[in-house]
MDTraj code that builds the backbone (N, CA, C; nanometers):
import mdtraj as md
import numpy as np

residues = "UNK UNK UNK UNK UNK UNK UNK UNK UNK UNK UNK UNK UNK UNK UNK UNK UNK UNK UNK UNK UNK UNK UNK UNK UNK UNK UNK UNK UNK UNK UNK UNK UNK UNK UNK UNK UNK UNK UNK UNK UNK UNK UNK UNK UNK UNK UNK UNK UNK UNK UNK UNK UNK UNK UNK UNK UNK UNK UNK UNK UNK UNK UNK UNK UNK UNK UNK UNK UNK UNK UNK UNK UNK UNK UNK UNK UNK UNK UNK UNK UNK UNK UNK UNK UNK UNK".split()
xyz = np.array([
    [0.0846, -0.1167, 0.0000],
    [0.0000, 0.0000, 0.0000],
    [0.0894, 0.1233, 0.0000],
    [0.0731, 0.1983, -0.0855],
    [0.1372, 0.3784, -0.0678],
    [0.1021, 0.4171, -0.0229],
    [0.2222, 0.5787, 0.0395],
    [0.1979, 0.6124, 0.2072],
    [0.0886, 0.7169, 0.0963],
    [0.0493, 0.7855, 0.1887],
    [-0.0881, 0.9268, 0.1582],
    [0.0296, 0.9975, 0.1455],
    [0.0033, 1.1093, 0.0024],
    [0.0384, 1.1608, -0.0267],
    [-0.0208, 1.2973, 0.1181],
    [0.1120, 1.3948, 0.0700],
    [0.0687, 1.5373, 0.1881],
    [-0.0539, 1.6244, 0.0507],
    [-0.1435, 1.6546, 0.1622],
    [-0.1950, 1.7415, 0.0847],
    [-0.1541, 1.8972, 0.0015],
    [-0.1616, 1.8996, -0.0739],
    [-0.1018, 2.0635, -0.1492],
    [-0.1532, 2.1034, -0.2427],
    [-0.1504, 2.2304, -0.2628],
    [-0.2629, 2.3045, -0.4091],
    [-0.3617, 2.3015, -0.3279],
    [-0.4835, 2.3411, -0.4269],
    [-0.5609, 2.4225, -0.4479],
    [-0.6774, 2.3487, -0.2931],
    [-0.6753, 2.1886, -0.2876],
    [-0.7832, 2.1321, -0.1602],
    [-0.6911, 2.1421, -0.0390],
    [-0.5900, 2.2114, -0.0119],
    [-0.5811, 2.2352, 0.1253],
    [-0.6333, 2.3981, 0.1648],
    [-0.6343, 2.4584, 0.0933],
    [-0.6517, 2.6015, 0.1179],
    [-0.7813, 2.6238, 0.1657],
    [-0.8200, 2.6579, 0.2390],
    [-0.9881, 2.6833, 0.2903],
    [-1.0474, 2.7967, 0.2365],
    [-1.1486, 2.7749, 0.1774],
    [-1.2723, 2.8728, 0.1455],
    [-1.2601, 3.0027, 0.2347],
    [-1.3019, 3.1179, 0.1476],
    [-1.2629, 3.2359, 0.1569],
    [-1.4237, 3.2984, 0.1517],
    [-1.4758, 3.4055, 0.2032],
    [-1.5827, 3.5245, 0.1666],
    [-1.7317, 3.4472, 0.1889],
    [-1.7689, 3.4429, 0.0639],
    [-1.8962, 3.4079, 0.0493],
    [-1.9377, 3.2024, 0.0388],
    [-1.7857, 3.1973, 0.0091],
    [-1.7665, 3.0484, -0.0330],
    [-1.7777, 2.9723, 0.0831],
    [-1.7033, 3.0391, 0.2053],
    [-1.6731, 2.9672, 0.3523],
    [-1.7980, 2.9626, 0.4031],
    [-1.8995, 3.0803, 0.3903],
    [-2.0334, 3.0945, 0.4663],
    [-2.1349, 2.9439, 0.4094],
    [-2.0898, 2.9448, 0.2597],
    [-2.1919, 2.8124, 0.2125],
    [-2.1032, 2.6606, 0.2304],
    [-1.9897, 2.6622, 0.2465],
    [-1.9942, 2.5468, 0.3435],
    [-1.9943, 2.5380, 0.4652],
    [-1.9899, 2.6186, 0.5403],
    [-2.0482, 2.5798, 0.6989],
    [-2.2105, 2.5620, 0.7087],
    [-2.2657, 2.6934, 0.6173],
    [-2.4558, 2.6306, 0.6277],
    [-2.4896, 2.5669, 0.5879],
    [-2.4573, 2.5242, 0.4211],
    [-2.5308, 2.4398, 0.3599],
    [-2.5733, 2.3390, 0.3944],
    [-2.5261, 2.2411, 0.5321],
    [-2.6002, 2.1113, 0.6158],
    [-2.7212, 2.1570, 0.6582],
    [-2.6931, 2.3162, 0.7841],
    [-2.7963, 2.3158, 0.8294],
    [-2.9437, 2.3745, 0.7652],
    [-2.8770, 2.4340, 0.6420],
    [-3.0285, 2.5160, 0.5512],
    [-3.1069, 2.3571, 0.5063],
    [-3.0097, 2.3068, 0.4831],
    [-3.0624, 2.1733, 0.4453],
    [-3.1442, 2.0752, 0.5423],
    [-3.1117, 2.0676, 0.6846],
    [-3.1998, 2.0088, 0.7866],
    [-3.2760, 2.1304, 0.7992],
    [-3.3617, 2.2667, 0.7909],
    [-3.3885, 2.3140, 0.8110],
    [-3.5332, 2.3712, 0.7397],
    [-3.4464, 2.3060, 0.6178],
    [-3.5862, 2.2866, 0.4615],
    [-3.6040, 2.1566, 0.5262],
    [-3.5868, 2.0609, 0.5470],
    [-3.6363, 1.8913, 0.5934],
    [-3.7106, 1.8909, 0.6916],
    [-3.7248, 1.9918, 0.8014],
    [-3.8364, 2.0392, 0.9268],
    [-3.9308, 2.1475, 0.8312],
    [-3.9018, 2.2011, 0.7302],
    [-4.0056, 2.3025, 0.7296],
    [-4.0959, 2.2340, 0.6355],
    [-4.0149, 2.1366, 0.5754],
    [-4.1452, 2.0152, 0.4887],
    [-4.2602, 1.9731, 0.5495],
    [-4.1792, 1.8886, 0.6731],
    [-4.2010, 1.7707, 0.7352],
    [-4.3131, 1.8862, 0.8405],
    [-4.3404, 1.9845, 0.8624],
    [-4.3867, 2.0711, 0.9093],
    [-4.5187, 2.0727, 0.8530],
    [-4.5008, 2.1847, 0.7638],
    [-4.5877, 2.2050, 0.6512],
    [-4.6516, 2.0264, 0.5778],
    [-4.5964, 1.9709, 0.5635],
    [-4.6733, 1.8545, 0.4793],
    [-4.7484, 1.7946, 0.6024],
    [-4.6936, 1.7788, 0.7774],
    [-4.7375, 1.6830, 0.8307],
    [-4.8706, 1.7874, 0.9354],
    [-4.8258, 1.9006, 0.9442],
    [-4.9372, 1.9657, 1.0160],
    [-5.0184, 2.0359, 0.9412],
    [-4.9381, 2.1494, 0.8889],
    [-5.0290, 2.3000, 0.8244],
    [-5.1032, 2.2519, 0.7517],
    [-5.0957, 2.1804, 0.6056],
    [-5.1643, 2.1600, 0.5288],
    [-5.2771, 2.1037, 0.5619],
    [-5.2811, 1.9540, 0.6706],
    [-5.3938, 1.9307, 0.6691],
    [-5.4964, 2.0120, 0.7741],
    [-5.4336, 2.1119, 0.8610],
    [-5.5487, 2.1658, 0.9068],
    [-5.5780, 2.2609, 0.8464],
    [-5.4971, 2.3121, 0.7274],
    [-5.5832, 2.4136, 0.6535],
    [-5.7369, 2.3519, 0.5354],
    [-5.6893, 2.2451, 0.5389],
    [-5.7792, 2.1170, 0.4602],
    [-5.9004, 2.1175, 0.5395],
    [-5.8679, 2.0923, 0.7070],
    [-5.9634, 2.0364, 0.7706],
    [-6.0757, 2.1617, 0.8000],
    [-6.0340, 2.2920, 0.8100],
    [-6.0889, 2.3872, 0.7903],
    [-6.1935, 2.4512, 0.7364],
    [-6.0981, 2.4307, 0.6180],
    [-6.1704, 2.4471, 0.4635],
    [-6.2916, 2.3393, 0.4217],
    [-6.2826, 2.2447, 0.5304],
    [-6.4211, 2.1474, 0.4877],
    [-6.3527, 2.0469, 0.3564],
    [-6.2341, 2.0137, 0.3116],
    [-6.2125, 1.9539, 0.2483],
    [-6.1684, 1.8418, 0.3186],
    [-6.1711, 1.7066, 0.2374],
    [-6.1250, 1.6222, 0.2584],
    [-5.9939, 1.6047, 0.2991],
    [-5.8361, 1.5470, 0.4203],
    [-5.7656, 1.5947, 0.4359],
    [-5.7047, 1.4241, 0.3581],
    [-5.6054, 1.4504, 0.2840],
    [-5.4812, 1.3990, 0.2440],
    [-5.4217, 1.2718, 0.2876],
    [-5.3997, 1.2145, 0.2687],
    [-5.3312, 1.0947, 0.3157],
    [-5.1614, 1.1567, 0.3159],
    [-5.1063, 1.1163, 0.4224],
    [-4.9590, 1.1358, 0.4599],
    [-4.8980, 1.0592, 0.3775],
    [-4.8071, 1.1414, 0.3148],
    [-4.7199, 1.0743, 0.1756],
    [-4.5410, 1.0432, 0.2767],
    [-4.5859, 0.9012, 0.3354],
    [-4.4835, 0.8281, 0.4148],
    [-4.3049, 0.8387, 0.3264],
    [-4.3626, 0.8324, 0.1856],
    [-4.2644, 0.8020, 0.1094],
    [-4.1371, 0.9191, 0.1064],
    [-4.2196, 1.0309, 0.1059],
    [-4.1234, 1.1829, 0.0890],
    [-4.1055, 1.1771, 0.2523],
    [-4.1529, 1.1680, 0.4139],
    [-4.1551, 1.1900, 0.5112],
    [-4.0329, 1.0362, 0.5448],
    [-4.0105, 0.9137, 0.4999],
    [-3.9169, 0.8403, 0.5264],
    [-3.7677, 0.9384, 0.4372],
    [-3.7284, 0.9946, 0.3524],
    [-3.6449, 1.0562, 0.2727],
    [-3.5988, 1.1555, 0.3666],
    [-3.6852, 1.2932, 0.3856],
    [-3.6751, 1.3558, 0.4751],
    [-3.6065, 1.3371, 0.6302],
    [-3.6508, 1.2666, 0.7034],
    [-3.6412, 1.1865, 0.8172],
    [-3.4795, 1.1160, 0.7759],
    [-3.4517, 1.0407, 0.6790],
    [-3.3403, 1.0365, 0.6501],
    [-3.2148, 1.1258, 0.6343],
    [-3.2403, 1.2672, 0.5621],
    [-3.1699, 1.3424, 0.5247],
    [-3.1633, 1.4217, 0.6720],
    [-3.2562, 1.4393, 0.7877],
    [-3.2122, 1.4992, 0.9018],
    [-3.1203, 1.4449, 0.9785],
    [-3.1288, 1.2851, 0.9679],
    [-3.0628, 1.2079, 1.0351],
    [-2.8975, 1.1769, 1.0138],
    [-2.8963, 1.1772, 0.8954],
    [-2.7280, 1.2302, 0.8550],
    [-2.7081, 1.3466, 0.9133],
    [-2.7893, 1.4726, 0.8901],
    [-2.7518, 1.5748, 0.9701],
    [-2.7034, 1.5545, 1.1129],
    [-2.8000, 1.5236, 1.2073],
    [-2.7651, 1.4880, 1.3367],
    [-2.6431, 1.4177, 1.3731],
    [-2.5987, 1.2913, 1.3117],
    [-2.4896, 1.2340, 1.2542],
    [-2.3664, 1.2930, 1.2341],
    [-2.3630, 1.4295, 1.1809],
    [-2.2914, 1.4601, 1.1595],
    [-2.2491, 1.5980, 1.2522],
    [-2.3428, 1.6651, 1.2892],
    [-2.3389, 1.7271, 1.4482],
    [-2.2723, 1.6920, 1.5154],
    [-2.3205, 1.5124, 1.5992],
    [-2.2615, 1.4925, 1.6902],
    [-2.1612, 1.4496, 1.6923],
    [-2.1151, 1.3960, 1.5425],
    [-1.9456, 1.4165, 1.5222],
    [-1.8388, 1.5483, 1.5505],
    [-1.9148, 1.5703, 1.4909],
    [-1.8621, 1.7782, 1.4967],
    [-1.8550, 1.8122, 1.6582],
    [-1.9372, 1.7689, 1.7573],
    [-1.9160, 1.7964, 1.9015],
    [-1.8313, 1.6583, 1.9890],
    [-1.8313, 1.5688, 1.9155],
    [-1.7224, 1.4919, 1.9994],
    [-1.5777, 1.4759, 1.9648],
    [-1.5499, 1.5685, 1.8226],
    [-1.4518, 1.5915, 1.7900],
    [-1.3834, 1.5175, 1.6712],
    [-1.4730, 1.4230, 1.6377],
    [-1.3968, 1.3335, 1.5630],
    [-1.4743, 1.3288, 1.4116],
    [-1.5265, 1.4590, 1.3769],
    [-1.5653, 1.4725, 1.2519],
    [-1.4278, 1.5972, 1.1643],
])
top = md.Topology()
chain = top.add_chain()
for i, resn in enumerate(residues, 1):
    res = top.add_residue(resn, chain, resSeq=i)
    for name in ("N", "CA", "C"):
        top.add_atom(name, md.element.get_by_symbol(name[0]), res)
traj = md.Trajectory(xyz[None], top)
């Protein structure tokens, strides 16, 4: 097996300005749209349904298992980030 090369050029240098801000958020905008779904699809909508006298929706499990997934890497990756070993 070959040893690891040292890193050099252009992927050791860290993000600068506007670039650094979208990789530190981009996880959390991302768990953040995944609650405001899971929000909106699992509460608001149907009591604006139930309201309105319409019939309310069947819970679309399929997009709410995806979701639920994509937070869960998030979290995952949090609590790496606080025990140090991310």
């Amino acid at each position: 097996m070959a040893a690891e090369a040292p890193l050099t050029g252009v992927s050791a240098i860290p993000p600068k300005g506007a670039w650094e801000f979208f990789v530190r958020a981009w996880r959390p905008a991302g768990s953040w749209v995944c609650v405001a779904t899971l929000a909106v699809r699992g509460a608001v909508l149907p009591l604006l349904q139930h309201f309105a006298g319409r019939p309310v929706d069947a819970f679309d499990w399929m997009a709410a298992t995806a979701l639920v997934g994509a937070l869960g890497f998030s979290a995952l990756r949090s609590f790496d980030k606080t025990q140090g070993t991310a």
